[in-house]
C-alpha positions in Angstrom: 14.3 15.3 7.2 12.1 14.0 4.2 10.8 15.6 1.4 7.0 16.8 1.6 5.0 15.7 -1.2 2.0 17.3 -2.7 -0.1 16.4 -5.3 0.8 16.8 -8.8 1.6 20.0 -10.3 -0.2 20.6 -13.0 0.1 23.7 -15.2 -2.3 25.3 -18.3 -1.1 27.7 -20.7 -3.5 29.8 -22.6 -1.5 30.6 -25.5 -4.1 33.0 -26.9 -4.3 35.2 -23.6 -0.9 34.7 -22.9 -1.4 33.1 -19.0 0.0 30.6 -17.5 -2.1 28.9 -14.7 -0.7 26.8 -11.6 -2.1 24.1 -9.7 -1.6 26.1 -6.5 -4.2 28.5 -8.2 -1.8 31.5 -9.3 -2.1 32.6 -12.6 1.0 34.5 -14.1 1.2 37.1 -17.5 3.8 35.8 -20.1 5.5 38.3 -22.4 5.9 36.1 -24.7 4.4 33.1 -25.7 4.5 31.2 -29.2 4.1 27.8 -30.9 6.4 26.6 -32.2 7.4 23.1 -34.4 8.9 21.7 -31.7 7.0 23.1 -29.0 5.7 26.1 -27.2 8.0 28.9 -26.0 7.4 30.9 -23.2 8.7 33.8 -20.9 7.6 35.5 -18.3 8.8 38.3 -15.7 9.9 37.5 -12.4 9.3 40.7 -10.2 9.0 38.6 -7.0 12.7 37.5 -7.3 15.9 38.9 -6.6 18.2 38.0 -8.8 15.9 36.7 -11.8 14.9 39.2 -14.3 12.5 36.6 -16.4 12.0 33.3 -16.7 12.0 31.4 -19.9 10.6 28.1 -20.8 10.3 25.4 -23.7 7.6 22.9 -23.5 9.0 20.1 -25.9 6.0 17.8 -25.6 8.0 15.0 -27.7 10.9 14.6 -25.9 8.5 14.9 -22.8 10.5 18.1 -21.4 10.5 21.2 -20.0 13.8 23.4 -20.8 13.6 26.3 -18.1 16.3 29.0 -17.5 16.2 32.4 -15.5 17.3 35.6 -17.0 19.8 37.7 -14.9 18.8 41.0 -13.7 22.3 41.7 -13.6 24.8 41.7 -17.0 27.1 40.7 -14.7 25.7 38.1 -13.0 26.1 34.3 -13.0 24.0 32.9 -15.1 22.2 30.1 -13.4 22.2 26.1 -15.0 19.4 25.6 -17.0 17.0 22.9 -15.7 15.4 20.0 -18.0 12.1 18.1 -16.2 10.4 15.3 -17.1 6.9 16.5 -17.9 3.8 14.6 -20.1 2.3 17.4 -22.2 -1.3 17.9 -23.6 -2.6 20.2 -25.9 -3.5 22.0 -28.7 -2.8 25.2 -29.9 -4.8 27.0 -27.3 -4.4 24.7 -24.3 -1.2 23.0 -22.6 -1.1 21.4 -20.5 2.1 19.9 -18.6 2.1 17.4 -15.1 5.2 17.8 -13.4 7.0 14.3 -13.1 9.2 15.5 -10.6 12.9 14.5 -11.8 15.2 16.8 -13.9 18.7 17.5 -15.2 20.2 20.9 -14.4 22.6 21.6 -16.6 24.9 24.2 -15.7 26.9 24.8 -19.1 30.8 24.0 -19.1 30.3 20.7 -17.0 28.4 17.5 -16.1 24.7 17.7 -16.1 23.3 16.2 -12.7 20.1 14.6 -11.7 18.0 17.0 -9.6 15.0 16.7 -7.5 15.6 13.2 -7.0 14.2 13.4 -2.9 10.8 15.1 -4.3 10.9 12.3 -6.9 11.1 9.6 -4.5 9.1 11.6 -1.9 5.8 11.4 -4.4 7.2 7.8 -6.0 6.3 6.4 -2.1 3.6 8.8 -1.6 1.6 7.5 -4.5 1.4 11.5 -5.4 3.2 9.7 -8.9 1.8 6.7 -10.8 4.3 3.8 -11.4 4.0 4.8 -15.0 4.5 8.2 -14.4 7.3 7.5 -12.5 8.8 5.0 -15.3 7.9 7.5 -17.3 10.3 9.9 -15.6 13.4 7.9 -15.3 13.2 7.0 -18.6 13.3 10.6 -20.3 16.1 11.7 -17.3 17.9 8.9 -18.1 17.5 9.0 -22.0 18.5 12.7 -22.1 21.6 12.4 -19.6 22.7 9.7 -22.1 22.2 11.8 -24.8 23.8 14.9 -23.1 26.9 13.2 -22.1 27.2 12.2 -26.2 27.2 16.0 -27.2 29.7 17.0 -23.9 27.0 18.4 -21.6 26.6 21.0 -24.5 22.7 22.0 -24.2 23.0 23.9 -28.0 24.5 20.6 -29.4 22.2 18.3 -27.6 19.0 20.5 -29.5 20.6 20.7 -32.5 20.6 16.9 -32.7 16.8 16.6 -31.5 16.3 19.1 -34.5 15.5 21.9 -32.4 18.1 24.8 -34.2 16.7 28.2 -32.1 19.1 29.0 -29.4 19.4 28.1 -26.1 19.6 30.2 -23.7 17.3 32.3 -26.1 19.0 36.1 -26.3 
């Protein structure tokens, strides 16, 4: 069975209300939402899942990435990998906004990162839902950041430290 495409996802963040818009046209509340030097840094409750207290996200619009983990409801849960996407990122201070590129890392913590969402990826790639340059685009920053993961072990906190990002990951 293939992958279904659909167009791109595109996402808006409205850091001075604090909402975060979807391309499927769902808007969602973030408890937290800040600028940063690097970035924007985001959270927001997930009260639809199960096992996911919160969500939090960076938007690092340099290294054309999205950092995402999920909270635990639990203390004693598994914590789940975080994932790494290749995103572009506009903005300002008010607006971003991020296209989905459709590839990504997950990097569980302890062991190898691995490339994820590759069937989506190649799903849109052959759908045209992805430019060629978006798709370039893509490989290059998985490829770029697996490189430079694998130099810093698979350590997420390393890898950020040497991108000059020093705030913590997973954020407490």
């Amino acid at each position: 069975m293939g992958a279904v495409t659909s167009p791109q996802l595109v996402d808006v963040v409205d850091t001075i209300s604090a909402v975060r818009s979807y391309s499927s046209g769902g808007t969602r509340q973030l408890s937290s939402c800040r600028v940063e030097r690097w970035g924007l840094r985001m959270e927001c409750p997930t009260p639809e899942d199960p096992f996911s207290d919160s969500e939090v996200t960076w938007l690092m619009p340099d290294l054309g990435l999205r950092l995402t983990t999920h909270r635990a409801r639990s203390r004693h849960a598994r914590s789940s990998p975080s994932v790494l996407t290749a995103v572009r990122v506009q903005g300002d201070h008010r607006h971003w906004q991020t296209t989905d590129l459709l590839l990504g890392l997950a990097v569980p913590g302890g062991t190898t990162a691995r490339i994820v969402r590759s069937e989506e990826f190649a799903a849109a790639v052959a759908g045209r839902v992805l430019r060629p340059g978006d798709a370039d685009q893509a490989l290059r920053i998985v490829h770029r950041t697996l490189e430079e993961l694998s130099q810093h072990r698979h350590d997420l906190t390393s890898w950020l430290t040497y991108r000059g990002i020093y705030d913590v990951w997973p954020p407490l």
